[in-house]
C-alpha positions in Angstrom: 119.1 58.1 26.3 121.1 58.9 29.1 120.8 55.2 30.9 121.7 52.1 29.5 118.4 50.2 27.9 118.4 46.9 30.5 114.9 46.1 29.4 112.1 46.3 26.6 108.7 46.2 27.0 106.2 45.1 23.9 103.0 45.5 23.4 101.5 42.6 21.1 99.0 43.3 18.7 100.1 45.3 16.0 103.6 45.5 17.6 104.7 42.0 17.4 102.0 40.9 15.7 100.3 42.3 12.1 96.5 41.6 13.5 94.2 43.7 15.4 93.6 43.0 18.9 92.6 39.6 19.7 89.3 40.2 21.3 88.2 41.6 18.5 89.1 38.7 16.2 87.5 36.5 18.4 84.0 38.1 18.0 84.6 37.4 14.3 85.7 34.2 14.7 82.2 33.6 16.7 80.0 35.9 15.5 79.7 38.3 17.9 80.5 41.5 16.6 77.6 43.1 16.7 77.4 42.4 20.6 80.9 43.2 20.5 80.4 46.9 18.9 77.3 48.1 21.4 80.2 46.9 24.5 82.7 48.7 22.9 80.6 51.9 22.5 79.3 51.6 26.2 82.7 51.5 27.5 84.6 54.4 25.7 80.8 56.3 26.3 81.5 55.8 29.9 78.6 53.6 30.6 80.2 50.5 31.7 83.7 50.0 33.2 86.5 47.9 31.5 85.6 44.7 33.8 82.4 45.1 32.8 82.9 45.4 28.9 85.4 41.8 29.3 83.4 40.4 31.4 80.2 40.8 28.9 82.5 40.4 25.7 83.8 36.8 27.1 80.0 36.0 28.4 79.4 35.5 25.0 81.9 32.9 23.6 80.7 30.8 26.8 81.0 26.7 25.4 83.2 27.6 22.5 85.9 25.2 22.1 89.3 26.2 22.8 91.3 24.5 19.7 89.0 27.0 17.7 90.7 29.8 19.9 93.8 28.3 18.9 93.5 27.8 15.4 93.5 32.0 15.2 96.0 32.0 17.8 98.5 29.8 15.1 97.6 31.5 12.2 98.5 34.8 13.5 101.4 36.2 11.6 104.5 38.0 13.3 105.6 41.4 12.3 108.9 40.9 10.1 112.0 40.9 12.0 110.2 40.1 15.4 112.2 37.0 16.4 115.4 38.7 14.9 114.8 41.4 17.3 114.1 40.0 20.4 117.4 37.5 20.0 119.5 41.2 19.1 118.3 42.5 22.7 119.1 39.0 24.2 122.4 38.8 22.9 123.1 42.6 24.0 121.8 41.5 27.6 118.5 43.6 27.5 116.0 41.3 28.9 112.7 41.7 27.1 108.5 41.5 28.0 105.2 41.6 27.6 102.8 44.0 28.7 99.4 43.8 27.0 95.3 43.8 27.5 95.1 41.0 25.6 94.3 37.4 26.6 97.3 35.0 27.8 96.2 32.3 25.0 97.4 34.9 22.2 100.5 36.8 24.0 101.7 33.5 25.8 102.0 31.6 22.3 103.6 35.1 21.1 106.2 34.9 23.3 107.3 31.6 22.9 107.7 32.1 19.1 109.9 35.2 19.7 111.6 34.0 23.1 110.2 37.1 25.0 111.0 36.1 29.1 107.8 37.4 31.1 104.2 37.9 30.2 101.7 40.3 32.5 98.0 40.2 30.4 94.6 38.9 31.0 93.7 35.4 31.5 91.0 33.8 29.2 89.3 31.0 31.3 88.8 27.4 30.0 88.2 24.1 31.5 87.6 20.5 29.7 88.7 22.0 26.4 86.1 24.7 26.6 86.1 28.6 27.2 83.8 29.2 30.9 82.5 32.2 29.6 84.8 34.0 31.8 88.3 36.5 31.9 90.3 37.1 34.8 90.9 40.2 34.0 94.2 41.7 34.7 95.1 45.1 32.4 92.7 47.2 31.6 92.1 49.9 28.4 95.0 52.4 28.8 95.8 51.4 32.5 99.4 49.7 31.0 101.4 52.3 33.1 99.4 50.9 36.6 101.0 47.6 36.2 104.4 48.4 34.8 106.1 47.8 38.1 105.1 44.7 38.2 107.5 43.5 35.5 110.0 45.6 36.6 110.1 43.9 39.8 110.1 40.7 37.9 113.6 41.8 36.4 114.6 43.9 39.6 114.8 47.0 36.6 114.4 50.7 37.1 111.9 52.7 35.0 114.9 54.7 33.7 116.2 51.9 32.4 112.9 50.3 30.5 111.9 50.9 27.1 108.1 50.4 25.8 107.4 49.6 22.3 103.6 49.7 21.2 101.4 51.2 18.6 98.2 52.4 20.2 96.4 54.8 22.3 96.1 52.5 25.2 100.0 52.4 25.1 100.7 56.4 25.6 99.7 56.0 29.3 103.0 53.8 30.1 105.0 55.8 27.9 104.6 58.7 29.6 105.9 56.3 32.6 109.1 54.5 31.5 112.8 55.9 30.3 112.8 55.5 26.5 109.1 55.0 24.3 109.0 53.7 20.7 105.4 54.2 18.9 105.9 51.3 16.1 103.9 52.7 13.2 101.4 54.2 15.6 98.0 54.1 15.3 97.6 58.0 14.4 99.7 61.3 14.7 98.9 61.6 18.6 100.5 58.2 19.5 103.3 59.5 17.6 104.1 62.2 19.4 103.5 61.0 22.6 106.2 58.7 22.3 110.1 59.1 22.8 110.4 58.1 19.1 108.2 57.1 16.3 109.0 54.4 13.7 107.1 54.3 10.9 108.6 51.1 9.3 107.1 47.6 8.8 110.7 45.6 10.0 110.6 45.7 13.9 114.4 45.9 14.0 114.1 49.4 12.9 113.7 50.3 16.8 117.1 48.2 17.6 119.2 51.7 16.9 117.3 53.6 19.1 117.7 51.0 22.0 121.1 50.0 21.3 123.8 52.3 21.3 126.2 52.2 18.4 124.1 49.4 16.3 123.5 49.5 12.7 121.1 47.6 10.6 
């Protein structure tokens, strides 16, 4: 790095968190997989578009109770060292974010656990206590990098100066985008290599050296 690291950027599931993405546990948790699997098939066969596959994917779950939304979003388990990293940035001055496609009710709850500043993601709609069978839907499958200026203008940061941390093939897109890019245990080889860095390690802190100069675990 030849800039100072001012801010880190995190994508949620499987980087701060050791589930799968959260739309997909929320067709287990009501049943709808099987809806859930011919949506996800259209979409990557490019025969509907990503506001189409939320919009159809959130259709379903129309009248389900929120606090049964909750109840996953509480039992979902950090990755180890998450809150110990986020404070390590904090108290180095390195401000620290969320960029994800998944819903607000997960990565909003995320970040208040971990003390992560600013959240861009998609908004699951409820009213009354119950989910309106709708999504306003904000970042789209691999369209990260379109919207990383957003939260740099939230933190008045340059590219240069940003780091992304994520896991997935929707994540390569912004790291081909920002100054520094960690692929934290990456979903395959390909992730891997299109990141700065890869770091094949279950203790998140294991990216502090690379964003900090001169720390040691």
């Amino acid at each position: 790095m030849t800039l100072r690291i001012e801010l880190v950027v995190f994508d949620v599931d499987g980087t701060l968190t050791q589930h799968s993405s959260v739309w997909w546990r929320l067709h287990e948790l009501f049943g709808t997989t099987k809806e859930g699997r011919v949506y996800f098939d259209q979409y990557f066969a490019g025969e509907i578009s990503y506001q189409q596959w939320a919009d159809y994917d959130v259709a379903l779950w129309k009248g389900q109770a929120v606090s049964r939304v909750l109840k996953v979003v509480q039992d979902t388990r950090l990755v180890e060292g998450a809150k110990e990293t986020i404070q390590t940035l904090q108290d180095h001055d390195i401000h620290t974010a969320i960029l994800s496609g998944g819903l607000d009710i997960m990565a909003e709850d995320i970040a208040r656990r971990v003390g992560i500043e600013f959240v861009l993601t998609n908004r699951l709609v409820h009213k009354n206590g119950y989910l309106t069978g709708t999504v306003e839907n904000v970042i789209g499958w691999a369209e990260k990098a379109s919207h990383i200026q957003k939260v740099l203008d939230h933190f008045g940061v340059e590219r240069e100066q940003t780091a992304f941390v994520g896991d997935g093939r929707n994540d390569m897109s912004v790291f081909a985008v920002v100054g520094f890019s960690i692929a934290f245990n990456p979903a395959d080889q390909e992730v891997a290599n299109a990141a700065t860095v890869a770091v094949k390690e279950s203790d998140l802190r294991a990216i502090l050296p690379h964003i900090i100069s001169g720390y040691q675990r």
